[in-house]
NUNUNU-353939 format. One record per residue (C-alpha): residue in three letters; y, z, x. Coordinates in steps of 0.02 Angstrom, whole numbers. Each point is the difference from the previous one (the first is absolute). Layout:
<pts>
+--------+--------+--------+--------+
! residu !      y !      z !      x !
+--------+--------+--------+--------+
!    ala !      Y !      Z !      X !
...
+--------+--------+--------+--------+
</pts>
This chain:
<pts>
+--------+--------+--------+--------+
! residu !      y !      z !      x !
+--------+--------+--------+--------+
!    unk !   9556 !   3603 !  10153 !
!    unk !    -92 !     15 !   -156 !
!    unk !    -31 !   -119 !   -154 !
!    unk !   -104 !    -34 !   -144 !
!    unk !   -163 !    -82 !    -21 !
!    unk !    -30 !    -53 !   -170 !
!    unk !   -132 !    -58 !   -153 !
!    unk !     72 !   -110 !   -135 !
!    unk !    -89 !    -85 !   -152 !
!    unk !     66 !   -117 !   -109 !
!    unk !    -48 !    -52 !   -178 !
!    unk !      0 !   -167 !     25 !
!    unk !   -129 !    -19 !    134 !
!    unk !   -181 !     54 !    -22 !
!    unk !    -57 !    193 !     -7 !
!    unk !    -62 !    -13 !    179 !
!    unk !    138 !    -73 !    100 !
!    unk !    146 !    121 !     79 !
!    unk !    141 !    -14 !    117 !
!    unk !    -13 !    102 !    145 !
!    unk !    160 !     -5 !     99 !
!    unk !    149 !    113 !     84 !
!    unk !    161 !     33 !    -37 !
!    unk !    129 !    101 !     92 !
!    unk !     67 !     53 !   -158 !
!    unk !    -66 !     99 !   -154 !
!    unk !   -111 !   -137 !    -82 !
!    unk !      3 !     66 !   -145 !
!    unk !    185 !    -30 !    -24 !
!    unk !     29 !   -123 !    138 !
!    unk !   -128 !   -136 !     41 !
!    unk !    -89 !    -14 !   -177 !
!    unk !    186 !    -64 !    -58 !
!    unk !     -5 !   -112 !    169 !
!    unk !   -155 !    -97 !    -71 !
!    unk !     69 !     -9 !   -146 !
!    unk !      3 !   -223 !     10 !
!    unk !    -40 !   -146 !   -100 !
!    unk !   -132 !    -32 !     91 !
!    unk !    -94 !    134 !    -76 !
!    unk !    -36 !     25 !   -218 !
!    unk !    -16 !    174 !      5 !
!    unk !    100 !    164 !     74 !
!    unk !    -85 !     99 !    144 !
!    unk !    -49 !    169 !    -22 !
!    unk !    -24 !    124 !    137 !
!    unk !   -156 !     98 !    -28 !
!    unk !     -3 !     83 !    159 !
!    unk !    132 !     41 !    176 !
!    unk !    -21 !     95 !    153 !
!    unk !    139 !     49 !     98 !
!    unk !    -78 !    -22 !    186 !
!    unk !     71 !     17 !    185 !
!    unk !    -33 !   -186 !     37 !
!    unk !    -25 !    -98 !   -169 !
!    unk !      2 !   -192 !    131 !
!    unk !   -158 !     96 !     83 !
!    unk !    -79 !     35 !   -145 !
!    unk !     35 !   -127 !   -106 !
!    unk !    -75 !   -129 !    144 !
!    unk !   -150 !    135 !      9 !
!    unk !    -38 !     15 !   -193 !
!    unk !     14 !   -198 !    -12 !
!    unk !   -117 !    -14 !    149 !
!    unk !   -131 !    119 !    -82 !
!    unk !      1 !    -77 !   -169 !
!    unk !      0 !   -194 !     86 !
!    unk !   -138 !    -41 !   -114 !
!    unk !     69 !     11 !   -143 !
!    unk !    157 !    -62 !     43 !
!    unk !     46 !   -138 !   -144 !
!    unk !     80 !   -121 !    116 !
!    unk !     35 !     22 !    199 !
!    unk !    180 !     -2 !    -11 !
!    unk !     34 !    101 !   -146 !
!    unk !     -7 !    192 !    -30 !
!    unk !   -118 !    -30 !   -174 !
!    unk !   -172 !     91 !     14 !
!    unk !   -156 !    -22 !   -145 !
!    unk !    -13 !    177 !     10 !
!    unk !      1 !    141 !   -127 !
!    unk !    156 !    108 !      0 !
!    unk !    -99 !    174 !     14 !
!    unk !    -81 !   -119 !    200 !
!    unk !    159 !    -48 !     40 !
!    unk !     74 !    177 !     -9 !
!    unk !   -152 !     74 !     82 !
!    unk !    -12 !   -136 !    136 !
!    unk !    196 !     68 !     33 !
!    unk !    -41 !    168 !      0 !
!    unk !   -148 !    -10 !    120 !
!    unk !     94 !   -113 !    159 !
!    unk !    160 !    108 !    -47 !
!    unk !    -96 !    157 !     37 !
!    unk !    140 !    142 !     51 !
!    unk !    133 !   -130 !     19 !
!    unk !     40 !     23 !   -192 !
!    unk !    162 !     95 !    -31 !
!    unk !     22 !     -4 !   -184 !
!    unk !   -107 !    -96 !   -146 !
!    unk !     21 !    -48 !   -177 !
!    unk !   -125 !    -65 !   -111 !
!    unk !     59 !    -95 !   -146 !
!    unk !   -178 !    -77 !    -48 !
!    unk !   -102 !     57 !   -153 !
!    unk !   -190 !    -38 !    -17 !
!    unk !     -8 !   -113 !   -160 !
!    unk !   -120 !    155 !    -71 !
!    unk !    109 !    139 !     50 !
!    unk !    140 !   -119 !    -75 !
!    unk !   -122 !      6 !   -151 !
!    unk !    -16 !    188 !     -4 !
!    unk !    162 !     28 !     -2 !
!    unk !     61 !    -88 !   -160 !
!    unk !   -167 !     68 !    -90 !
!    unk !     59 !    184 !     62 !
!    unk !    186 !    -51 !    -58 !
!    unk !    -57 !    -71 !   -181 !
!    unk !    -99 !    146 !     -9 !
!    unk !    155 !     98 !      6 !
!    unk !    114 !    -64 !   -105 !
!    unk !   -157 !     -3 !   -138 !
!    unk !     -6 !    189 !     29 !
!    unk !    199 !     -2 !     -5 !
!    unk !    -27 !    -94 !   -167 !
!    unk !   -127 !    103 !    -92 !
!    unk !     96 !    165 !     59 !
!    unk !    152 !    -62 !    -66 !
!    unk !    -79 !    -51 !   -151 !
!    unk !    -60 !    169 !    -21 !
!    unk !    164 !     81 !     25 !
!    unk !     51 !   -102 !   -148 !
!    unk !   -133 !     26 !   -118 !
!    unk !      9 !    119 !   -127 !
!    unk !   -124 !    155 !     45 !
!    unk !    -60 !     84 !   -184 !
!    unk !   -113 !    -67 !    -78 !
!    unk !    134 !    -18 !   -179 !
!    unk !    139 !    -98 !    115 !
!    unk !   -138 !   -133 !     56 !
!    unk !    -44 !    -34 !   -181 !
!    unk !    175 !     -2 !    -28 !
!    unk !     33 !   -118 !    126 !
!    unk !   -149 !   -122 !    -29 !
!    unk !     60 !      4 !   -177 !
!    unk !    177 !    -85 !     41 !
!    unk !   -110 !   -148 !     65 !
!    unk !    -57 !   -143 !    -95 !
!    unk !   -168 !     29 !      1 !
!    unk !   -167 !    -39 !   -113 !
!    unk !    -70 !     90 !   -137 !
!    unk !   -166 !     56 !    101 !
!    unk !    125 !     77 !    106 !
!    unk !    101 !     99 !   -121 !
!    unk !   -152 !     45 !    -62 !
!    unk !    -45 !     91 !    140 !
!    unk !    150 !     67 !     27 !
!    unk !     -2 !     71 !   -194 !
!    unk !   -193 !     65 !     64 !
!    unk !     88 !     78 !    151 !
!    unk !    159 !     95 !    -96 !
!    unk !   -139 !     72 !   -105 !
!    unk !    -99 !     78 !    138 !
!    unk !    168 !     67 !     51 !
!    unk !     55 !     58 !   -175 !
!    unk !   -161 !     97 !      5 !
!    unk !      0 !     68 !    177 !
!    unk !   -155 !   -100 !     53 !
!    unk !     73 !   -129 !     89 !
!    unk !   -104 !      7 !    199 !
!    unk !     57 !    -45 !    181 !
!    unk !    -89 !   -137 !    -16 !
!    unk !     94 !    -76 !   -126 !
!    unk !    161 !     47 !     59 !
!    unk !    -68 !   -101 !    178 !
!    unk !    -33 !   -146 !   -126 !
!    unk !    160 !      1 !    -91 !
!    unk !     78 !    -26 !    169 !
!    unk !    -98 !   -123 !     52 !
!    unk !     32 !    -75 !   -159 !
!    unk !    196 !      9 !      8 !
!    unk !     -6 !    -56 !    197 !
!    unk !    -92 !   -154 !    -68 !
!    unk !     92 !    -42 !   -147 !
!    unk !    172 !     37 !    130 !
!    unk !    -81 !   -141 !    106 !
!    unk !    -42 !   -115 !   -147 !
!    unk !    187 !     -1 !    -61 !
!    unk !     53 !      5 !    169 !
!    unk !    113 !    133 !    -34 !
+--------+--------+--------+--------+
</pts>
């Protein structure tokens, strides 16, 4: 009959000690509400399972080749790293491993991720922005105009409708009047 061998963590203990146990049952929905106790501060979280033929073999197996770092004789805690603990699994499991599921995230690829997902919405951001700016160069004038804004910059602005009066107004100061209207969108938080 087959079971489930299984890696939890939990906040409340160090970054080094797991739970490796069995379960008969899906511990993802099953056993990590089972440990659910007083006892313990924190929730469990399943970082890893493995649906094996004989998860009372292998659990005894997997506890036998870890023994060292086994936190206390009669108790399934190991001060092991959670990336060990899966691969000490994996290698006395061999082909006895029917189905897997890795919940676990290395704290850098953890870190990737939300740098790859602020990226994102900053690029979401400044697109949208740009959707909503005005593109000619006389509707940014227009539209820094409406702000309350210093003389210096209605100066410029008076410098810049001139240049466009007269036809002589470049790229590169349309690419600064946008840059100036993006930053003076930002300062007013509009």
């Amino acid at each position: 009959m087959s079971g489930f061998i299984y890696v939890m963590s939990n906040a409340s203990f160090n970054d080094n000690l797991v739970k490796i146990g069995k379960s008969t049952r899906d511990p993802s929905r099953h056993r990590v509400i089972e440990l659910r106790t007083t006892g313990v501060p924190g929730e469990f979280s399943v970082e890893y399972y493995a649906l094996v033929e004989n998860e009372d073999w292998l659990e005894i197996a997997v506890h036998k080749f870890l023994s060292k770092y086994r936190y206390k004789p009669d108790r399934e805690f190991f001060e092991i790293s959670i990336p060990k603990a899966i691969d000490a699994i994996k290698s006395v499991a061999g082909s006895s491993i029917e189905h897997e599921k890795l919940y676990y995230k290395d704290p850098e690829e953890v870190q990737k991720e939300r740098e790859r997902r602020e990226e994102e919405e900053k690029q979401k951001e400044q697109k949208e922005a740009e959707e909503k700016e005005p593109a000619d160069a006389r509707s940014l004038i227009k539209s820094i105009e409406k702000l309350d804004i210093s003389e210096d910059t209605l100066l410029e602005l008076a410098e810049f409708r001139m240049e466009l009066q007269y036809g002589s107004l470049e790229p590169m100061d349309l690419d600064y009047l946008r840059f100036l209207y993006r930053r003076l969108m930002r300062q007013y938080n509009i």
